[in-house]
C-alpha positions as CSV (number, residue, x, y, z in Angstrom):
1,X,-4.1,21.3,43.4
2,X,-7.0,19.8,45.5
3,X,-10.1,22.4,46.3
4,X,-11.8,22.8,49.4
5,X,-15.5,24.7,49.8
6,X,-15.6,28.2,52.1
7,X,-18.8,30.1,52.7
8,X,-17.1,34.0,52.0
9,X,-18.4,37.6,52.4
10,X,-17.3,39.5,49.4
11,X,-18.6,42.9,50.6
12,X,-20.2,44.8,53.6
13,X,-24.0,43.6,53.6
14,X,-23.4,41.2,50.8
15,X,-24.2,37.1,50.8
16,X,-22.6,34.3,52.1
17,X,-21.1,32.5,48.8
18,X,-20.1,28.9,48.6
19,X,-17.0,28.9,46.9
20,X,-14.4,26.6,45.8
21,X,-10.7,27.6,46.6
22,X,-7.4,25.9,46.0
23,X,-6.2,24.2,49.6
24,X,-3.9,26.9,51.3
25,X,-0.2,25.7,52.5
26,X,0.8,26.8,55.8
27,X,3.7,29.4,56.2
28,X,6.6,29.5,59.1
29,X,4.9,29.3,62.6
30,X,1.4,28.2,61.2
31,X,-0.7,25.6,61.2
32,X,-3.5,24.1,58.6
33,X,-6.5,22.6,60.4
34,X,-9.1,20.6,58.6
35,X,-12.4,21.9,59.8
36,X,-15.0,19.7,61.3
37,X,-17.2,21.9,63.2
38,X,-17.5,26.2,63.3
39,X,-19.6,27.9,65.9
40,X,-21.9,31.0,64.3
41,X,-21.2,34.1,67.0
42,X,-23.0,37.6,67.1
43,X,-19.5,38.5,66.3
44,X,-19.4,37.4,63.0
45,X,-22.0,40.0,62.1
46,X,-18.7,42.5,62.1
47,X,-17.6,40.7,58.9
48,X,-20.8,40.1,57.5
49,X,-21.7,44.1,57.9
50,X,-18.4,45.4,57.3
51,X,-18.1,46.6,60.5
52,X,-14.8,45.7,61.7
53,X,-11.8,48.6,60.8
54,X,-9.2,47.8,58.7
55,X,-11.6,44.4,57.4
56,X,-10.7,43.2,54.2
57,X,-12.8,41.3,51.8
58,X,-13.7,39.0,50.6
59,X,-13.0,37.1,54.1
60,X,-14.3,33.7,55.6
61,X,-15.8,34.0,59.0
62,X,-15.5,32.2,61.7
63,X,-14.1,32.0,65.1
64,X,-15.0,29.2,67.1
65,X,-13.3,26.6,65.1
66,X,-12.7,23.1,66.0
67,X,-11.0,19.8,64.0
68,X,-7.6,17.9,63.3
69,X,-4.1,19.5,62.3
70,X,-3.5,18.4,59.0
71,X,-0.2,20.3,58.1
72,X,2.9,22.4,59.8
73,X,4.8,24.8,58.6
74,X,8.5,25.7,59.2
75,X,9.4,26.0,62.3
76,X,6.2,24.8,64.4
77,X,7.4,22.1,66.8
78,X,4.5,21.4,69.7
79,X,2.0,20.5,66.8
80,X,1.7,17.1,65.2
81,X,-0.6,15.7,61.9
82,X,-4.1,14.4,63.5
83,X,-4.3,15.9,66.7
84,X,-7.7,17.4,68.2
85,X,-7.3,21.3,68.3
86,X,-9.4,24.3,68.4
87,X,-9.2,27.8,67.5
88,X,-11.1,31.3,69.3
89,X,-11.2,34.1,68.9
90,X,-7.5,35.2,69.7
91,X,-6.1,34.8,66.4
92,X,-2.5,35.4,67.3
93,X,-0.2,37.5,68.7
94,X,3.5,39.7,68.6
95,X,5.3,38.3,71.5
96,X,7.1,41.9,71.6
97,X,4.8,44.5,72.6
98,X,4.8,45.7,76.0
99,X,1.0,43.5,77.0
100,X,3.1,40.1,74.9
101,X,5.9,40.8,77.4
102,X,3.6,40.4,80.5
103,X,2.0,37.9,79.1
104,X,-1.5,39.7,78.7
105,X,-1.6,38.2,75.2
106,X,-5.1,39.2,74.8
107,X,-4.4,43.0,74.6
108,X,-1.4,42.4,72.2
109,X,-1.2,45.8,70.5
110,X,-0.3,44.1,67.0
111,X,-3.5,41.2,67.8
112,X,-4.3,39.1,65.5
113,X,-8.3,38.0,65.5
114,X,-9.7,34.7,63.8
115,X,-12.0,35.2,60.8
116,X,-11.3,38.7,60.6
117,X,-7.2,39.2,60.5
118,X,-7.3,35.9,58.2
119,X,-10.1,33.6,57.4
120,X,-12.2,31.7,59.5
121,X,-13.9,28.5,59.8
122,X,-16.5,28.3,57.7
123,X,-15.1,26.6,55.5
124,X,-13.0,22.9,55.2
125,X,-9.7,23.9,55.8
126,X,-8.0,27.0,57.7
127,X,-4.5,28.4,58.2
128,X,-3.9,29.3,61.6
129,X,-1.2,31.3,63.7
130,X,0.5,28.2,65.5
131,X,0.5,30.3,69.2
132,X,-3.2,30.3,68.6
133,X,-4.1,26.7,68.2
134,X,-5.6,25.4,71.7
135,X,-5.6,21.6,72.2
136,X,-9.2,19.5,72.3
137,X,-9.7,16.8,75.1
138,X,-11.2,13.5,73.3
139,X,-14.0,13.8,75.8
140,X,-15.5,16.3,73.8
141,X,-16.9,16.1,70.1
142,X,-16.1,18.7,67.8
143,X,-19.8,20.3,67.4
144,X,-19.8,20.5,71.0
145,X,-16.5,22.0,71.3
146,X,-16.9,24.7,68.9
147,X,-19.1,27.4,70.8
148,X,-16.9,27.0,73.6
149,X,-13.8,28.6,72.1
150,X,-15.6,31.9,72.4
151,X,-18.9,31.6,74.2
152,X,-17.3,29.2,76.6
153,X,-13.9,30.7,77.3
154,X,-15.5,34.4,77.7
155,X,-17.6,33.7,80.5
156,X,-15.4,30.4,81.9
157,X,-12.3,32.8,82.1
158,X,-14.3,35.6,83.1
159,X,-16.0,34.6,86.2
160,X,-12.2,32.5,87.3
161,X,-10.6,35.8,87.1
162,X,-13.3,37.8,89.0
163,X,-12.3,37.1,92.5
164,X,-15.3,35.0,93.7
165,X,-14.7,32.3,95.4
166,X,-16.4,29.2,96.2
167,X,-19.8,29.8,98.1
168,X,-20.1,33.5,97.0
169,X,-23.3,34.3,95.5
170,X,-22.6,35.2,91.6
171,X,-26.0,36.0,89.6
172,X,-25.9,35.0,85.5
173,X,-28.1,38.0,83.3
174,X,-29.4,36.7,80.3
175,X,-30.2,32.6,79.8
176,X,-28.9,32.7,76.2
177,X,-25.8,31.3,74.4
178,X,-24.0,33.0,76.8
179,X,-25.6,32.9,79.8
180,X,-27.0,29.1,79.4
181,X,-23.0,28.7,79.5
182,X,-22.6,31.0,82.4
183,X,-24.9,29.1,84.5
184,X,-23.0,26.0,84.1
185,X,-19.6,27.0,84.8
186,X,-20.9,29.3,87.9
187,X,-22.6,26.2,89.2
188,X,-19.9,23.6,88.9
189,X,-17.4,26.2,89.9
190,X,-19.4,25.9,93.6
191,X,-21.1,29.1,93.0
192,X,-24.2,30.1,94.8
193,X,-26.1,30.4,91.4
194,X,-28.8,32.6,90.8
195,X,-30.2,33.0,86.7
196,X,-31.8,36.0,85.7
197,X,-33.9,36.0,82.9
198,X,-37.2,37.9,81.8
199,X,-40.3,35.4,81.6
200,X,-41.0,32.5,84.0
201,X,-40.5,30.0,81.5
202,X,-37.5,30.0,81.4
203,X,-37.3,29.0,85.4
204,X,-37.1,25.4,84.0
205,X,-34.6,25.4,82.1
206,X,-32.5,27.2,84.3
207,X,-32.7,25.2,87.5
208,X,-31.9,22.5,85.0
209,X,-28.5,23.9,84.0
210,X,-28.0,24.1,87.4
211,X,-29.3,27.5,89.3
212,X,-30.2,27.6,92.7
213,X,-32.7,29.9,92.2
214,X,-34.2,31.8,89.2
215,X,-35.8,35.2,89.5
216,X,-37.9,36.8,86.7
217,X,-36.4,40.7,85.5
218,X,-39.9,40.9,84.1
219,X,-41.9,40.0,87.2
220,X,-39.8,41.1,89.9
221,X,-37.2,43.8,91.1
222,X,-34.4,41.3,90.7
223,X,-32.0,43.9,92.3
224,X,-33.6,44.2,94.8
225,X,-34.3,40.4,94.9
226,X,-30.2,40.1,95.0
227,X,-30.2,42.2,98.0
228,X,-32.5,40.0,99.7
229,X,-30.2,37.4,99.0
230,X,-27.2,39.1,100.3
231,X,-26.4,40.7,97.3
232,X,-23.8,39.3,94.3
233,X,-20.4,39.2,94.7
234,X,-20.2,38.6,91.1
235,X,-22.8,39.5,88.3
236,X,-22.2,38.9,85.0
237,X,-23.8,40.0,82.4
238,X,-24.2,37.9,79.0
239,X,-27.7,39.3,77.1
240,X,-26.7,42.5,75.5
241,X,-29.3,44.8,76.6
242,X,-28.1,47.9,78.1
243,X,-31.7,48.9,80.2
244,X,-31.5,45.0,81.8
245,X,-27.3,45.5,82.6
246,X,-27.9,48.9,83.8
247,X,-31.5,47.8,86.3
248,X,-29.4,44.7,87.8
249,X,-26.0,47.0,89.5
250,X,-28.1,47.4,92.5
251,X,-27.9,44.3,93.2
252,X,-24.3,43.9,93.7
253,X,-22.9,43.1,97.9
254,X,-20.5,45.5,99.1
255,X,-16.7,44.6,97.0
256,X,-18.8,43.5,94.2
257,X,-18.3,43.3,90.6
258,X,-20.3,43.5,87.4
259,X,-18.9,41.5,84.7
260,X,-19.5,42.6,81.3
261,X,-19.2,40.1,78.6
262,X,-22.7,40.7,76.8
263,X,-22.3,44.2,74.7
264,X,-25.0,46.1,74.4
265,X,-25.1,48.5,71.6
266,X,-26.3,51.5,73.7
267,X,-24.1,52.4,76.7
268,X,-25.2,52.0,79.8
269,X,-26.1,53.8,82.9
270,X,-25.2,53.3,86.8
271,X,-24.9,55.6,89.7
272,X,-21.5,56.6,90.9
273,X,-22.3,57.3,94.2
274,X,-23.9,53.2,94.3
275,X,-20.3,52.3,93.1
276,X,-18.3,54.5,95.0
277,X,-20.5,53.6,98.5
278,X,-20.4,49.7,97.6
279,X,-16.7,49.5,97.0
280,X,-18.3,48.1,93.2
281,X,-16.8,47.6,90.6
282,X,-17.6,47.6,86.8
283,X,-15.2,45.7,84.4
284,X,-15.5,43.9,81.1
285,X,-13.5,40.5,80.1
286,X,-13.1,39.9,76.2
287,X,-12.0,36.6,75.6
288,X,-8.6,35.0,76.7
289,X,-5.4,33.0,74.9
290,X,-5.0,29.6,73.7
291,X,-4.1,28.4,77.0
292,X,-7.2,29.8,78.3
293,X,-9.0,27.9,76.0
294,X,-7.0,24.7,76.7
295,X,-8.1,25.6,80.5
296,X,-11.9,25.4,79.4
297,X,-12.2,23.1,77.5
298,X,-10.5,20.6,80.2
299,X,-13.0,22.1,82.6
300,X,-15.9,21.2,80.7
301,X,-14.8,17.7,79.9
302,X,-14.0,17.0,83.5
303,X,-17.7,18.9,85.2
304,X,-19.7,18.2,82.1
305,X,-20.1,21.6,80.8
306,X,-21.3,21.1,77.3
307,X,-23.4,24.0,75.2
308,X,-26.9,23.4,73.2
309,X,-26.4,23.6,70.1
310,X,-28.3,23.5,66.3
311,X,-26.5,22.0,63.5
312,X,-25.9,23.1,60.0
313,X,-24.1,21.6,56.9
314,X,-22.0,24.5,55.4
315,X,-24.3,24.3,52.8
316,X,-27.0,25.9,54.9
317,X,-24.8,28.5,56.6
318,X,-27.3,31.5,55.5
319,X,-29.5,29.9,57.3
320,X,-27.9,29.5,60.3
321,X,-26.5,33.1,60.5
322,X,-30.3,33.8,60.0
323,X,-31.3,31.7,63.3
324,X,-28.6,33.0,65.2
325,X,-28.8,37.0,64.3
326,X,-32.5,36.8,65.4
327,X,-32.1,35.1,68.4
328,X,-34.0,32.5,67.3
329,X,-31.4,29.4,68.0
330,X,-31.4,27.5,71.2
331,X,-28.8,28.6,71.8
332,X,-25.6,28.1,69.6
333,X,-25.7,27.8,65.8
334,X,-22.7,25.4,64.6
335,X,-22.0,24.7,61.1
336,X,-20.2,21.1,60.3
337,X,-18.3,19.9,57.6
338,X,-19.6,16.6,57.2
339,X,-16.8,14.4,58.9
């Protein structure tokens, strides 16, 4: 049987190894892509650290997968040999729990989760859950498409489902692989966009993803800034730092909403009677379905919504963990397969 290369995790803390594997065949309702391009996310450090319940190794990471179908199992009708797909974090879900049977497939009870549940992407084939597979608009390359099945389609779907509207002022914390996103989408979504970011360096780059306005967290109030502004009717918060999440609530409008898709490790800390006087609200958004992912990637081809992104061979994928868990990658790691 032909072999393929995976980069594995045999153990909590342990190495990425390069290993050879026999080709996987796809069961009943599953798919086999042929990998072109995997996204490295901060949530891969739950398999690399063990930290996930329930994980079992050794596993292949990987969530934000993109490339062709190159098999179908029994049963799987609405997927052809060759066609563009990609694959988030949603791994899959029951269809009969009460959350399946509204149609919240996100909070499926029985939930399936890619690179974790089952093996990843990093690696040059993968078996994936056929209600899971999102179709890939030609408009976008594979590299580019990667980071966008989970960096993309947290804050896309996020801010969509917030309940701004066009003209409302929505602020974007943090200018990193989620945030540099988040500005984007708020700006061709015809959001009043203001970036918040500590350092005036980063000024430039933001009013060149699109930001009305920029203000420095380091430098200035920026709640209070907000307020000036009118306050947000929509903040959302993509660096993971509990203090900056926590300082920026005041500047929410009356019926406002902080959107939590950056987690911090420490929790964080508001004042109910703000909340309860504001009419605020505090909410988190994790993700979304196939379809959601479908529904952003469409949006980015058609508003140019693309991520920035390093390159890695798989070969190198120690290496690329190591640029993304520092922090030090502008602003999405993606490993390729060399197609």
């Amino acid at each position: 049987m032909a072999g393929m290369k995976v980069a594995q995790v045999s153990k909590a803390g342990g190495p990425f190894e390069i290993v050879e594997r026999d080709i996987p065949q796809p069961g009943p309702g599953q798919v086999r892509m042929k990998v072109e391009a995997c996204g490295i996310c901060h949530s891969d450090s739950l398999v690399k650290q063990g930290l996930y319940p329930g994980l079992q190794f050794p596993r292949v990471p990987g969530h934000e997968i993109s490339g062709r179908i190159d098999a179908v199992g029994a049963g799987v009708t609405q997927w052809k040999r060759g066609q563009r797909v990609g694959v988030g974090w949603h791994g899959g879900h029951c269809f009969v729990c009460e959350y399946c049977r509204r149609g919240d497939f996100i909070l499926c009870q029985n939930g399936k989760v890619t690179g974790i549940s089952f093996d990843g992407g990093y690696g040059e084939y993968t078996i994936i859950p056929a209600e899971a597979v999102a179709a890939l608009p030609d408009e976008l390359s594979a590299e580019e498409a990667a980071p966008l099945l989970c960096a993309g389609i947290t804050v896309f779907n996020g801010m969509r489902n917030s309940g701004a509207r066009g003209g409302d002022l929505v602020a974007v914390q943090g200018i990193g692989g989620l945030g540099h996103l988040g500005v984007q989408y708020a700006r061709q979504m015809g959001f009043h966009t203001v970036a918040i970011g500590r350092g005036g360096d980063k000024e430039p780059l933001a009013r060149k993803l699109g930001a009305h306005a920029y203000l420095d967290s380091g430098a200035t109030d920026a709640a209070a800034e907000l307020r000036k502004l009118g306050g947000a009717r929509l903040i959302l918060a993509t660096a993971p730092d509990a203090t900056s999440i926590s300082a920026i609530v005041g500047g929410l409008a009356g019926n406002g909403k902080l959107l939590i898709v950056g987690v911090p490790h420490e929790p964080i800390s508001v004042s109910v009677m703000q909340i309860v006087s504001g009419k605020n609200a505090l909410q988190g958004w994790a993700s979304g379905s196939a379809m959601d992912s479908e529904d952003t990637l469409r949006f980015s081809a058609l508003s140019g919504v693309k991520p920035m992104i390093e390159k890695y061979p798989l070969a190198k994928v120690a290496e690329a963990y190591d640029q993304m868990i520092s922090g030090r990658v502008r602003f999405r790691a993606v490993l390729t397969m060399g197609v």
